[in-house]
mmCIF file of the N, C-alpha and C atoms, coordinates in Angstrom:
data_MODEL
# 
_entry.id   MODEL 
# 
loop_
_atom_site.group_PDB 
_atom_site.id 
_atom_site.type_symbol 
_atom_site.label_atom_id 
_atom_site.label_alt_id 
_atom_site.label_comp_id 
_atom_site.label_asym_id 
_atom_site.label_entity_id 
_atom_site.label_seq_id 
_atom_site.pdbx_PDB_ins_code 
_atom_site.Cartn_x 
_atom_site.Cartn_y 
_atom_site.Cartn_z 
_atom_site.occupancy 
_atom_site.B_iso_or_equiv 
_atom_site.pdbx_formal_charge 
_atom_site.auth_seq_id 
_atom_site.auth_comp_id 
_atom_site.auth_asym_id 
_atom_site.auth_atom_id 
_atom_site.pdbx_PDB_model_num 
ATOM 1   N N  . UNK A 1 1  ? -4.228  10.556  33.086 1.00 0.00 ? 1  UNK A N  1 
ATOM 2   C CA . UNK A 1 1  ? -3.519  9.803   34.083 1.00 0.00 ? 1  UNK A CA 1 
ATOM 3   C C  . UNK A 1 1  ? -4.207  10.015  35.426 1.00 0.00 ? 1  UNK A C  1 
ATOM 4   N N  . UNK A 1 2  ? -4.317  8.883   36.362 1.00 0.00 ? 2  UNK A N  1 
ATOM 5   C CA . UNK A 1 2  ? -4.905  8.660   37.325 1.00 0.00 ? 2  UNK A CA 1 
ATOM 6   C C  . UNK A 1 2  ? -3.849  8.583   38.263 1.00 0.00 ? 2  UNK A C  1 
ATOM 7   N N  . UNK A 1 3  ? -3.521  9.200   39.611 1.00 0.00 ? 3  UNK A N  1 
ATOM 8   C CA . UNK A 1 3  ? -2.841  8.663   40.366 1.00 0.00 ? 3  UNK A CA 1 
ATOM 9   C C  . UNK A 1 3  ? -3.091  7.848   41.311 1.00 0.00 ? 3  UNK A C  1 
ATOM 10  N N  . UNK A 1 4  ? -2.712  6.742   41.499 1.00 0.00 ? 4  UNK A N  1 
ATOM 11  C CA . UNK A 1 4  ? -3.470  5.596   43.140 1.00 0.00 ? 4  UNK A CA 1 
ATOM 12  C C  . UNK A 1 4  ? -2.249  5.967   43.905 1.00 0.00 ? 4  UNK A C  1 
ATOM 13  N N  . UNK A 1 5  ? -1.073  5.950   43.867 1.00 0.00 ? 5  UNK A N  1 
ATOM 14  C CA . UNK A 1 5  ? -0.516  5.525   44.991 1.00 0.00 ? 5  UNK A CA 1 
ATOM 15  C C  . UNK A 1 5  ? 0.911   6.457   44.742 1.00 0.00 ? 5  UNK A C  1 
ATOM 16  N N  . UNK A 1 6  ? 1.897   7.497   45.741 1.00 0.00 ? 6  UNK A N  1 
ATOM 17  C CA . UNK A 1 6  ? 2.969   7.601   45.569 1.00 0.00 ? 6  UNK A CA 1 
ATOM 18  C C  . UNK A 1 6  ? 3.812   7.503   47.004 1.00 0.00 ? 6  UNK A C  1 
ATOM 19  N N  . UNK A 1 7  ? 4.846   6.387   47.027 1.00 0.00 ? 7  UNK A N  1 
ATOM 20  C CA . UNK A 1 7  ? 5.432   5.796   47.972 1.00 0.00 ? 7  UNK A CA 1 
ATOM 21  C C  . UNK A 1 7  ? 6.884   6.480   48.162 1.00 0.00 ? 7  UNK A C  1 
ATOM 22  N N  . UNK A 1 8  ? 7.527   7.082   48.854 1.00 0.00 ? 8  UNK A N  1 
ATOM 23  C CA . UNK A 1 8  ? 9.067   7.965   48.968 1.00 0.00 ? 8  UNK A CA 1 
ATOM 24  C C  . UNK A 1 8  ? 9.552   7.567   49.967 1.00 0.00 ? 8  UNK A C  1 
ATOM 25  N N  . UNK A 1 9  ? 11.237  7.287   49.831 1.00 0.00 ? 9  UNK A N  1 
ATOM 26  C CA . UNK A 1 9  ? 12.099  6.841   50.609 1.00 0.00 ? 9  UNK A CA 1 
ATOM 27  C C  . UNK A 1 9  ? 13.055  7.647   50.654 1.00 0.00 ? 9  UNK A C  1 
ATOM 28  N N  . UNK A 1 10 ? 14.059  7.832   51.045 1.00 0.00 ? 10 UNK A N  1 
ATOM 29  C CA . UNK A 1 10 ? 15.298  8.435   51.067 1.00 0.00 ? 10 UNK A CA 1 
ATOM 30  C C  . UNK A 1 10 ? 16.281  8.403   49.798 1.00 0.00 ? 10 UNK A C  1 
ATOM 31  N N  . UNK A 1 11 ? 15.776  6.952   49.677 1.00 0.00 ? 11 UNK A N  1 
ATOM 32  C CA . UNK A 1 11 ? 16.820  6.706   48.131 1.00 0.00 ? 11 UNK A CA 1 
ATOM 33  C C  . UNK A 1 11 ? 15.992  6.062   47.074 1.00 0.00 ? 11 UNK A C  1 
ATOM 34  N N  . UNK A 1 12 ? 14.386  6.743   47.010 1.00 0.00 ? 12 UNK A N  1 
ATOM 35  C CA . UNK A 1 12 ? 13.619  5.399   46.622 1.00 0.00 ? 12 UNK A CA 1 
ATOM 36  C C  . UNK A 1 12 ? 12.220  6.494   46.118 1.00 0.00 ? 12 UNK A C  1 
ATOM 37  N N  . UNK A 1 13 ? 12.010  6.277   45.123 1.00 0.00 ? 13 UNK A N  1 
ATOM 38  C CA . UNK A 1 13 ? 10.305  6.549   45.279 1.00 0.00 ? 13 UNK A CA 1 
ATOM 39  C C  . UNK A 1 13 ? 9.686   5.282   44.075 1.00 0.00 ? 13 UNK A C  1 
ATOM 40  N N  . UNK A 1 14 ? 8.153   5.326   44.417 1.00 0.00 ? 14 UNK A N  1 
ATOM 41  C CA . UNK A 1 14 ? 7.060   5.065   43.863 1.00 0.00 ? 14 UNK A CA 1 
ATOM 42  C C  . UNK A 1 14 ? 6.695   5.207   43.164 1.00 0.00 ? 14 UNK A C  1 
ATOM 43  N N  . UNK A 1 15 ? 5.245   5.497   42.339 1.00 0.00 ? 15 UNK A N  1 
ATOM 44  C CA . UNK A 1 15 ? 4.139   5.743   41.863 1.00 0.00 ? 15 UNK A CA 1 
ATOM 45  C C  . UNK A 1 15 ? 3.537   4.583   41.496 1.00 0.00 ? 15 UNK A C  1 
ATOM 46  N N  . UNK A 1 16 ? 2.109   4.652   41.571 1.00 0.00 ? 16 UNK A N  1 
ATOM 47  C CA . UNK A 1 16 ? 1.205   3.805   40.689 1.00 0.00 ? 16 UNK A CA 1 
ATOM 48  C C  . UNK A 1 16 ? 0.419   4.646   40.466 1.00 0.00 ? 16 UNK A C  1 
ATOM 49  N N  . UNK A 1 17 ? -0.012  4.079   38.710 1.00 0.00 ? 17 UNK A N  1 
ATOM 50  C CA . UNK A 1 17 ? -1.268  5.108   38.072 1.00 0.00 ? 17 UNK A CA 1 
ATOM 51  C C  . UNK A 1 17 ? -1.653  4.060   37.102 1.00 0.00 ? 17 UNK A C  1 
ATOM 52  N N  . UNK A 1 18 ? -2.759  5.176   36.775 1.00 0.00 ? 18 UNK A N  1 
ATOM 53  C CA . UNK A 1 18 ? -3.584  4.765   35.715 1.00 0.00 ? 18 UNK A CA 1 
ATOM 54  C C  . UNK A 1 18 ? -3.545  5.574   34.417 1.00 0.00 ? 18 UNK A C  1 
ATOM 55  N N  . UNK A 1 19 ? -3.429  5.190   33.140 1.00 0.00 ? 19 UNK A N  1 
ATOM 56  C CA . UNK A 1 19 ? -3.243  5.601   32.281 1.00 0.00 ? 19 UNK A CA 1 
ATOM 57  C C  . UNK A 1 19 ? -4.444  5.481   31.464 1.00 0.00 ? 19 UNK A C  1 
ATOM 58  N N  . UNK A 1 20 ? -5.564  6.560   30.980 1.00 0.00 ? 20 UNK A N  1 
ATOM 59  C CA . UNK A 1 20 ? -6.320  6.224   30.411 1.00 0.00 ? 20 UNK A CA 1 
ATOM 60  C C  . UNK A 1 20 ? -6.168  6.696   29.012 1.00 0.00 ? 20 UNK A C  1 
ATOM 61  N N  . UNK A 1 21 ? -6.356  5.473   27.838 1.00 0.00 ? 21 UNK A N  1 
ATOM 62  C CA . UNK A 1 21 ? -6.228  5.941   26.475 1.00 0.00 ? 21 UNK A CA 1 
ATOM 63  C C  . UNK A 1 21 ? -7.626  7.040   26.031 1.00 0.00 ? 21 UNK A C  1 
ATOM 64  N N  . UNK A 1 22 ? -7.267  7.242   24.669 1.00 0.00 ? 22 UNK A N  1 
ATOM 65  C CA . UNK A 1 22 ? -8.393  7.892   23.965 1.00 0.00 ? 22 UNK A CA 1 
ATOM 66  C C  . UNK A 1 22 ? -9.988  7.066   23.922 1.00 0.00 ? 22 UNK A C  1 
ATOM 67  N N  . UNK A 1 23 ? -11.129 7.410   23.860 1.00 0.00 ? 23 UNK A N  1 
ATOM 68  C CA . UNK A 1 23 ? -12.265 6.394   23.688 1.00 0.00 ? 23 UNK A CA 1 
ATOM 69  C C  . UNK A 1 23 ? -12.153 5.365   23.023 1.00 0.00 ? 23 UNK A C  1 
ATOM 70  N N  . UNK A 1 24 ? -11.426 5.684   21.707 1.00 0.00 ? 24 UNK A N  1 
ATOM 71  C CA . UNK A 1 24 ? -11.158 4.916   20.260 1.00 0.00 ? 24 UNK A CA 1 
ATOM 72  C C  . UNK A 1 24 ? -10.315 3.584   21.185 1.00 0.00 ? 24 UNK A C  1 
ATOM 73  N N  . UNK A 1 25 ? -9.613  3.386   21.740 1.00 0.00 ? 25 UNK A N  1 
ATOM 74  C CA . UNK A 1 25 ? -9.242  2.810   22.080 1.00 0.00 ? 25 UNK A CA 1 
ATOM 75  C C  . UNK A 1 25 ? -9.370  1.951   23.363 1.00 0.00 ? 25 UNK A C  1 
ATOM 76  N N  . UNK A 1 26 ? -9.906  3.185   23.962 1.00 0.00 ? 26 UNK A N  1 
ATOM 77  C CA . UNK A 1 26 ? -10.652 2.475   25.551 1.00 0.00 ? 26 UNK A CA 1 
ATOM 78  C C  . UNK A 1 26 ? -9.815  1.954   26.449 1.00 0.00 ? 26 UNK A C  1 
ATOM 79  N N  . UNK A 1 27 ? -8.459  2.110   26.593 1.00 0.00 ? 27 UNK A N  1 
ATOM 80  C CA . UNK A 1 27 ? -7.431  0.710   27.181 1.00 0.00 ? 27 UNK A CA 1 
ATOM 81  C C  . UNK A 1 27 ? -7.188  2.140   28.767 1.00 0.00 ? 27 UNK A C  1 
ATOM 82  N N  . UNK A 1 28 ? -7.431  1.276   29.692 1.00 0.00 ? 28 UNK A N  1 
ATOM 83  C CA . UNK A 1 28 ? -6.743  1.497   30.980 1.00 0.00 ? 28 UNK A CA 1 
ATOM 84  C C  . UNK A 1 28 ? -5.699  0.948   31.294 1.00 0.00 ? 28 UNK A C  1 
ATOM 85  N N  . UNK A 1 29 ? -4.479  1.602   30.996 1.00 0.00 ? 29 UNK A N  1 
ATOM 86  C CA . UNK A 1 29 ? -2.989  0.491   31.291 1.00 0.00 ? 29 UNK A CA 1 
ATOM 87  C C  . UNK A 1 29 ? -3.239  1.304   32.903 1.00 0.00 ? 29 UNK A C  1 
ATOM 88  N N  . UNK A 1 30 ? -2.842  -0.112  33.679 1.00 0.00 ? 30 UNK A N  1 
ATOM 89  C CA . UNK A 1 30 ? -2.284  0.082   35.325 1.00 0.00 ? 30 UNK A CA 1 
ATOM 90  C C  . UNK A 1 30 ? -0.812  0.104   34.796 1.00 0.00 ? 30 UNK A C  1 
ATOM 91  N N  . UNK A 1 31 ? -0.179  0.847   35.360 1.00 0.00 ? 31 UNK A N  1 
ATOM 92  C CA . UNK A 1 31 ? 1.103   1.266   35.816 1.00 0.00 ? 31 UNK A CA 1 
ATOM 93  C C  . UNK A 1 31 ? 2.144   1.324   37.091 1.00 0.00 ? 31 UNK A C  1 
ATOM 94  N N  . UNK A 1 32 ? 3.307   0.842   36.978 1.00 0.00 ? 32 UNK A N  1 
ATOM 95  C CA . UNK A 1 32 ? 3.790   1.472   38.265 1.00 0.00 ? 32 UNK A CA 1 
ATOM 96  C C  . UNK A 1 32 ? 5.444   1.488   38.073 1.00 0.00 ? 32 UNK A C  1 
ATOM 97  N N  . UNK A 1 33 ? 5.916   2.667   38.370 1.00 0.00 ? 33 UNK A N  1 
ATOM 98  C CA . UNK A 1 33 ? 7.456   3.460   37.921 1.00 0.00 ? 33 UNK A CA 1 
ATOM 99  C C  . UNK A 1 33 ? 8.351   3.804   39.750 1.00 0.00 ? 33 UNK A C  1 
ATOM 100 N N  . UNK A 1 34 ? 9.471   2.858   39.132 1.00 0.00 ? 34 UNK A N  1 
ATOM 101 C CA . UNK A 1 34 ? 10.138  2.630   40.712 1.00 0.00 ? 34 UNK A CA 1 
ATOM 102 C C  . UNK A 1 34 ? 11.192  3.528   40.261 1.00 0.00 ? 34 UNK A C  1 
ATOM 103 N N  . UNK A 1 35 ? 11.283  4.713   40.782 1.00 0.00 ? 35 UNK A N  1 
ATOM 104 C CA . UNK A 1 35 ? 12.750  5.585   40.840 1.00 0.00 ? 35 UNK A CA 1 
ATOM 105 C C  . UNK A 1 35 ? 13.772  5.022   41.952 1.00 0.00 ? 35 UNK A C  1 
ATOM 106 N N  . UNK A 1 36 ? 15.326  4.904   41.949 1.00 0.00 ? 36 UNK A N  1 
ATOM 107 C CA . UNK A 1 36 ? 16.051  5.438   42.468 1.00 0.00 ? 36 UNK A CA 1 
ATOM 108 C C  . UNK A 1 36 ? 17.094  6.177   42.222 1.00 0.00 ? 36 UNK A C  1 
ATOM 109 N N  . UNK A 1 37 ? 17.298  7.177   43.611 1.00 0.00 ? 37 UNK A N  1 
ATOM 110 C CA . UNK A 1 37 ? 17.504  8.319   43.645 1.00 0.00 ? 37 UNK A CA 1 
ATOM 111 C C  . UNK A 1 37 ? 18.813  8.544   44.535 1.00 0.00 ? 37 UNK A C  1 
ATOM 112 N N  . UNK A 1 38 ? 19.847  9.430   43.943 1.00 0.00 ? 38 UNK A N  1 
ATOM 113 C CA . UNK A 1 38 ? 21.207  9.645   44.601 1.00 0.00 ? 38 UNK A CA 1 
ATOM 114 C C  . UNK A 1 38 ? 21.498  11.058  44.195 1.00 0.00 ? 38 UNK A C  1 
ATOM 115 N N  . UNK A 1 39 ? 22.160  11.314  45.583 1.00 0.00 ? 39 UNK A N  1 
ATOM 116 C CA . UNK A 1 39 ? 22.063  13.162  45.631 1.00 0.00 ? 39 UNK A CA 1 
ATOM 117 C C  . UNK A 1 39 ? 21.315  14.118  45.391 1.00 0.00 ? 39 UNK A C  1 
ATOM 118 N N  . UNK A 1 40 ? 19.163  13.557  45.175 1.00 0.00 ? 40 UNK A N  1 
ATOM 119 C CA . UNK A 1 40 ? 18.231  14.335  44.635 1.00 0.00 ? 40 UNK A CA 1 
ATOM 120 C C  . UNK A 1 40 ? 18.539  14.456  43.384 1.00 0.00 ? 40 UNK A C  1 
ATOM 121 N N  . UNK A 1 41 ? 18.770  13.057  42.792 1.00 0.00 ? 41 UNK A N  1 
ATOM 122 C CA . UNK A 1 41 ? 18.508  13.174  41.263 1.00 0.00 ? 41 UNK A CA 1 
ATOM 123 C C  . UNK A 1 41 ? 18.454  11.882  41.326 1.00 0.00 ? 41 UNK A C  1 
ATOM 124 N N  . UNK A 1 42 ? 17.530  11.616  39.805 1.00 0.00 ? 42 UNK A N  1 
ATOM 125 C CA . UNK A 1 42 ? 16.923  10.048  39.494 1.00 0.00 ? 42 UNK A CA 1 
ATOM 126 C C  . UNK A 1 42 ? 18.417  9.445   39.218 1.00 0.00 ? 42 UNK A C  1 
ATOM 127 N N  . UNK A 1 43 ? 18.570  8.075   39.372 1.00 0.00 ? 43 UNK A N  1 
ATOM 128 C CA . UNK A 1 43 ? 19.399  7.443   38.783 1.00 0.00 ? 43 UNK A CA 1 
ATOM 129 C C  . UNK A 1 43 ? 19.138  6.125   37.662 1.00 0.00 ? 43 UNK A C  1 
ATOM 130 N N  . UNK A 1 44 ? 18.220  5.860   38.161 1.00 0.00 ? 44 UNK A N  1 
ATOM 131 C CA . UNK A 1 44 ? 17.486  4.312   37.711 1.00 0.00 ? 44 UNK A CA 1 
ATOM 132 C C  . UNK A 1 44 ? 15.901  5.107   37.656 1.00 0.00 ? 44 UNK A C  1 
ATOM 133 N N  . UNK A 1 45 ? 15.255  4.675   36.391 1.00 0.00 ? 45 UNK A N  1 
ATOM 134 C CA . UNK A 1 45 ? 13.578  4.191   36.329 1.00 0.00 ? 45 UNK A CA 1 
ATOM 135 C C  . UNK A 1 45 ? 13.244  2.772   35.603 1.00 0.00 ? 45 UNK A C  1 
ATOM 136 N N  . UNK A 1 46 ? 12.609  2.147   36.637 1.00 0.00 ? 46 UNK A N  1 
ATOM 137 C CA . UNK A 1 46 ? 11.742  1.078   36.207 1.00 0.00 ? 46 UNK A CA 1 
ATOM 138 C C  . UNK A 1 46 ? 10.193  0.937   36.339 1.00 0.00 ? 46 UNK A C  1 
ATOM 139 N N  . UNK A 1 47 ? 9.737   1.149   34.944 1.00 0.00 ? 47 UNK A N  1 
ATOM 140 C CA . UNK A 1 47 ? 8.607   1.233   34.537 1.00 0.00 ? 47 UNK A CA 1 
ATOM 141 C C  . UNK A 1 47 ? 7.657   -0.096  33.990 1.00 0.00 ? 47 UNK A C  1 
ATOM 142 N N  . UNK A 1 48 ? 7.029   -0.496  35.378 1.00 0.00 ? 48 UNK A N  1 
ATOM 143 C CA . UNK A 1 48 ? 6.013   -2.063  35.130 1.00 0.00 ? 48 UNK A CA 1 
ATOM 144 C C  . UNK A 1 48 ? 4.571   -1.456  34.765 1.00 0.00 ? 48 UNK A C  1 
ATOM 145 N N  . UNK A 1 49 ? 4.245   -2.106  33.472 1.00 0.00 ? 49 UNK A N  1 
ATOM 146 C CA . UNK A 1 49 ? 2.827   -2.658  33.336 1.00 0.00 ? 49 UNK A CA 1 
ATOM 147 C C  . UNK A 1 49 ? 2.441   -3.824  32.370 1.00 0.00 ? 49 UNK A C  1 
ATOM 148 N N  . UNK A 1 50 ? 1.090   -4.044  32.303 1.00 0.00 ? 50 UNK A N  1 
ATOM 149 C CA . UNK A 1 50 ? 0.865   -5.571  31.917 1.00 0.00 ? 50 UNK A CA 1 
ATOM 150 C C  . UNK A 1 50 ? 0.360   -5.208  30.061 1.00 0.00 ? 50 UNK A C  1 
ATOM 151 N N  . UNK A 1 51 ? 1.118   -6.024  29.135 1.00 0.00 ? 51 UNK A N  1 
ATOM 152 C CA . UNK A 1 51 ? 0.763   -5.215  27.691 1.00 0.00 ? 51 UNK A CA 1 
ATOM 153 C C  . UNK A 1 51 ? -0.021  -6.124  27.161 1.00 0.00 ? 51 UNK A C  1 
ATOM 154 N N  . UNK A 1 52 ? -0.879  -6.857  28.045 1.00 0.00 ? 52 UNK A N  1 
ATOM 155 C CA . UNK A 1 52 ? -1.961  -7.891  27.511 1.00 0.00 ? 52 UNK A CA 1 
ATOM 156 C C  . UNK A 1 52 ? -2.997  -7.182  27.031 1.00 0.00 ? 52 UNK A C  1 
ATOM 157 N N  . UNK A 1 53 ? -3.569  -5.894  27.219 1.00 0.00 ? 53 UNK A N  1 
ATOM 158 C CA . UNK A 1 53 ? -4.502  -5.004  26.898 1.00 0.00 ? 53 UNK A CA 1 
ATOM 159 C C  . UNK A 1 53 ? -4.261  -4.308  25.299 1.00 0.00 ? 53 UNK A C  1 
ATOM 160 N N  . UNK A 1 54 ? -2.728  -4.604  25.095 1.00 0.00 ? 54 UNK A N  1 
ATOM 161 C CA . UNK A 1 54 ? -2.374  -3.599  23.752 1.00 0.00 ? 54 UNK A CA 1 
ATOM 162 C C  . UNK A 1 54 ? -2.337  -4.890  22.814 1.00 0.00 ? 54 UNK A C  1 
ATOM 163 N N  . UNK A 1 55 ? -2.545  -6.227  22.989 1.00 0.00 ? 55 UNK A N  1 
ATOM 164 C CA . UNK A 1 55 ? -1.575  -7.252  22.493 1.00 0.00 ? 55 UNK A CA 1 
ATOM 165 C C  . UNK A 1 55 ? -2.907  -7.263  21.027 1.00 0.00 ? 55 UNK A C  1 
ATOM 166 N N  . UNK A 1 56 ? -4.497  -6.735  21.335 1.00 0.00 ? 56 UNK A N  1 
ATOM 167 C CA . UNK A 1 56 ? -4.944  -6.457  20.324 1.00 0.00 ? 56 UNK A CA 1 
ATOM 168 C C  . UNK A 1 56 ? -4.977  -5.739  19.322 1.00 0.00 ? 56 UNK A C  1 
ATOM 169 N N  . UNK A 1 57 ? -4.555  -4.852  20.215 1.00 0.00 ? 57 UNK A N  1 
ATOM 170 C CA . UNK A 1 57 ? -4.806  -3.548  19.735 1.00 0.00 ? 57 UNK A CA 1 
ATOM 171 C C  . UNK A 1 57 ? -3.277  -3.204  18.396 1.00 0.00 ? 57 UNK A C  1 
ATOM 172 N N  . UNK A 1 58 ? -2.330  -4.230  18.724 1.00 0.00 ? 58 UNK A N  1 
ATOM 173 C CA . UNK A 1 58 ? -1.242  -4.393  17.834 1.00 0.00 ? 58 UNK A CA 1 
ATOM 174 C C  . UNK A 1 58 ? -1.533  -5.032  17.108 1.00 0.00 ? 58 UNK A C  1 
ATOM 175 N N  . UNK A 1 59 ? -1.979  -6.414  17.527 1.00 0.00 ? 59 UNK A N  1 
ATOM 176 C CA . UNK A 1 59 ? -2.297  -7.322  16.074 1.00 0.00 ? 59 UNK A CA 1 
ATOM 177 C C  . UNK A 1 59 ? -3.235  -6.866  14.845 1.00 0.00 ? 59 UNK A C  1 
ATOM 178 N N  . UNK A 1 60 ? -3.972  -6.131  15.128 1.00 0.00 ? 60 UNK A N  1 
ATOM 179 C CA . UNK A 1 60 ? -5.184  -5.121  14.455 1.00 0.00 ? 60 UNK A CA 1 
ATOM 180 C C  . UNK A 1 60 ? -4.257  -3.808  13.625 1.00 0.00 ? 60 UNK A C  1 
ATOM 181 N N  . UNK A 1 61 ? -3.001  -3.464  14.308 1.00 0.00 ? 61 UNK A N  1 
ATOM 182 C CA . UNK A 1 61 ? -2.273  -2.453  13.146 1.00 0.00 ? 61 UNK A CA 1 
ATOM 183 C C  . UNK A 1 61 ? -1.281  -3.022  12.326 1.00 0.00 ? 61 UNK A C  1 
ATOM 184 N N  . UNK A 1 62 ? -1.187  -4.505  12.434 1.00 0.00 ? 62 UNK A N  1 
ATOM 185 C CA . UNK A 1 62 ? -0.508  -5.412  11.392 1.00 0.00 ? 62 UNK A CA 1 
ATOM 186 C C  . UNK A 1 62 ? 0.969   -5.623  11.842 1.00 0.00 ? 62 UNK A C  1 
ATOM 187 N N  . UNK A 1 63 ? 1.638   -6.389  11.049 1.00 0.00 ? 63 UNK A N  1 
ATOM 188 C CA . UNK A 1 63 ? 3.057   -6.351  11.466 1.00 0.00 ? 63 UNK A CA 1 
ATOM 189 C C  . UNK A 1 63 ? 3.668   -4.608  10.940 1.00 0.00 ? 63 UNK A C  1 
ATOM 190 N N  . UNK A 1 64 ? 4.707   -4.879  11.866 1.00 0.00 ? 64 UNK A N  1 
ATOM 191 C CA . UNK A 1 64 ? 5.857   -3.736  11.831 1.00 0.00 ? 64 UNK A CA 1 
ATOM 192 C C  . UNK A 1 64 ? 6.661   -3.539  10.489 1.00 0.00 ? 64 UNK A C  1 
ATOM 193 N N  . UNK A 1 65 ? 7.415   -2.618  10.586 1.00 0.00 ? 65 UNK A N  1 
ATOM 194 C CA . UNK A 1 65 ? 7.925   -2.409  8.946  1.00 0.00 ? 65 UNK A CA 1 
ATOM 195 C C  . UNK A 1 65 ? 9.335   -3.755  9.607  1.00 0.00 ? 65 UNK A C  1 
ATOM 196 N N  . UNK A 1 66 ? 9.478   -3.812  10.481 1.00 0.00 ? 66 UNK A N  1 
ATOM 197 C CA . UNK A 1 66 ? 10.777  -4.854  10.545 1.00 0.00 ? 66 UNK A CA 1 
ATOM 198 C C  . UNK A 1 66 ? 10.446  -6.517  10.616 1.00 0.00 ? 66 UNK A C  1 
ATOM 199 N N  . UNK A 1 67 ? 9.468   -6.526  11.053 1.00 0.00 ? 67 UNK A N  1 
ATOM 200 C CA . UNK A 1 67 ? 8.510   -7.611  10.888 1.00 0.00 ? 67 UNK A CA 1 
ATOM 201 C C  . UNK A 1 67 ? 8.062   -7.669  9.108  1.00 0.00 ? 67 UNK A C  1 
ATOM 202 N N  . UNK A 1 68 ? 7.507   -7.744  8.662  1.00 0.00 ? 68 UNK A N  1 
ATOM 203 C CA . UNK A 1 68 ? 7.154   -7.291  7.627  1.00 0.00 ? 68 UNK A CA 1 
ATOM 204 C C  . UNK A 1 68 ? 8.632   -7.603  6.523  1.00 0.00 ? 68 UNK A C  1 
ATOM 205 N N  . UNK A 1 69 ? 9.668   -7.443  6.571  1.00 0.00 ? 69 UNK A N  1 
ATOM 206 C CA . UNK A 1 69 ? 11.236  -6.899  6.658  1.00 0.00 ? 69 UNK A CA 1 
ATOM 207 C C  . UNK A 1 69 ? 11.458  -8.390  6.247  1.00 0.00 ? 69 UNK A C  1 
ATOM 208 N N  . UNK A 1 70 ? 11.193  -9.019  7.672  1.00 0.00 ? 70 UNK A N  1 
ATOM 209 C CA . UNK A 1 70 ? 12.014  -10.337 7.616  1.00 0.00 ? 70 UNK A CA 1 
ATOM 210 C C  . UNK A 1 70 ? 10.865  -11.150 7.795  1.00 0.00 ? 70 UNK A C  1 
ATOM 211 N N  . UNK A 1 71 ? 9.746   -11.669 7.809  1.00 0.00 ? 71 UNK A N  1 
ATOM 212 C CA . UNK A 1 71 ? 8.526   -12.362 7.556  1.00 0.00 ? 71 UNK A CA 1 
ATOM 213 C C  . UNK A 1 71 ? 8.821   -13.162 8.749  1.00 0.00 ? 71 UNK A C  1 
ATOM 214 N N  . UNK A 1 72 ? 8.586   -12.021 9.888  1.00 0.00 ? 72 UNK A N  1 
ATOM 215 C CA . UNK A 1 72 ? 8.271   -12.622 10.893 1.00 0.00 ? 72 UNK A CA 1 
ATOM 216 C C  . UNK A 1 72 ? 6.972   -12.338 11.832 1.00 0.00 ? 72 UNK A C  1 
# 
């Protein structure tokens, strides 16, 4: 994990990173995780990134056992 950026508010924090996979895989997911925060404790995480990078890397391990399930 790479860190670019961590942003803090009063009721609020940041991060953006970088997530680097294994070689085998090679995938740099960008990341970024919005906490908010009441009484110095998390309340809410929202965790954005873009899964266009994995969308191969899934189709290549086949369908799911629930996929698979219902022939979808």
């Amino acid at each position: 994990m790479e860190l670019i950026s961590e942003l803090y508010g009063e009721t609020e924090a940041t991060l953006v990173y970088d997530v680097h996979t294994a070689p085998a895989v090679g995938i740099t997911q960008h990341t970024a995780e919005h906490f908010r925060l009441r009484d110095g404790r998390i309340t809410s995480i929202t965790l954005v990134f873009d899964s266009a990078p994995w969308q191969a890397v899934m189709a290549a391990a086949g369908p799911t056992r629930d996929e698979a399930a219902t022939g979808a």
